[in-house]
N, C-alpha and C positions, 0 to 999 in steps of 0.2 A: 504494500500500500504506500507506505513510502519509504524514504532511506537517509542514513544521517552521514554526516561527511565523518571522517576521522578525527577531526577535533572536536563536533559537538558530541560523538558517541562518548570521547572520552569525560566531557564535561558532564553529560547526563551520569556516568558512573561515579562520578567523582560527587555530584549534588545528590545520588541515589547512598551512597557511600555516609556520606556527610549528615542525611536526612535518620539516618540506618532506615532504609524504604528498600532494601535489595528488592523486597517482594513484592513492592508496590507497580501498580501498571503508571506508565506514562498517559494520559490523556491528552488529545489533541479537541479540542473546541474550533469549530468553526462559526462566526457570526457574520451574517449578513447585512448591507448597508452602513454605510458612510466610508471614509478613506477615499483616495485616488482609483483613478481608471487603471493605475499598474497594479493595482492588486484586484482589480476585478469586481470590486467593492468589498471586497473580504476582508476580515481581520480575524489574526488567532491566536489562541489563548492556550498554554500549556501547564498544567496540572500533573499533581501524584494521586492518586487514589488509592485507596486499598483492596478497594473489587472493582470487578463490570458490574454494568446496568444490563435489563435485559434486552434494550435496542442499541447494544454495545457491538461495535465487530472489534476482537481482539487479534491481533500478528504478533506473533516472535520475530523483532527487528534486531540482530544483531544482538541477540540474548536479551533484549528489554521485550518488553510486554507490552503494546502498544494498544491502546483503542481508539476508536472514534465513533461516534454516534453514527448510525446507520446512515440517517438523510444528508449525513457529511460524507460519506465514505467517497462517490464519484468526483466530490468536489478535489478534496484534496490526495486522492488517486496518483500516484506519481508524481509526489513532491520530495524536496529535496531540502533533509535542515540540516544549517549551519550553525557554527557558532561563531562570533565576532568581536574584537576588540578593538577600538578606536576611542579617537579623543568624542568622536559624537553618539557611537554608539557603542552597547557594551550588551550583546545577550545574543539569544538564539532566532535566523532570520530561515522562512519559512517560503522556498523559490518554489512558486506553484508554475508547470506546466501547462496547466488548464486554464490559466489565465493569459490573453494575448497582448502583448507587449506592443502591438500594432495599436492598441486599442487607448495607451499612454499617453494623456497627454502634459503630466505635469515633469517632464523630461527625466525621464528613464524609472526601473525598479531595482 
């Protein structure tokens, strides 16, 4: 469903580590409306949980436990998360394919 680069895998282990949450599932929230045209109008929201929901779809990503709410599952299908260090931003950025970059107008994602 998706897939994380090699520096956010490590950081998810290290905030799972850090939480002691080994067992906890990663959640992925998807909301709808407001933001730019380069995200599609989407924005999202990353959570620990202790269970699924029963309109949860769960993946073993890379030894994490990942879910998503069902009516998110196509949205965010084939995304790609990073994690990021700069002076303006500092956390994990969520590169969705499904989203067309044609469609940008506030100069780029």
């Amino acid at each position: 469903m998706v897939r994380f680069t090699p520096v956010a895998q490590e950081k998810l282990n290290e905030v799972l580590q850090a939480e002691n949450a080994k067992d906890s599932f990663l959640k992925i929230d998807v909301y709808q409306g407001g933001g730019c045209a380069c995200s599609g109008g989407y924005r999202y929201a990353l959570s620990l949980e202790e269970s699924a929901g029963e309109s949860d779809i769960v993946e073993d990503v890379g030894g994490l436990k990942v879910l998503v709410q069902r009516e998110n599952a196509d949205i965010i299908r084939g995304s790609r998360i990073d994690y990021m260090e700069s002076l303006q931003r500092t956390g994990f950025k969520i590169e969705n394919p499904n989203v067309h970059a044609d469609a940008c107008g506030c100069g780029g994602h």
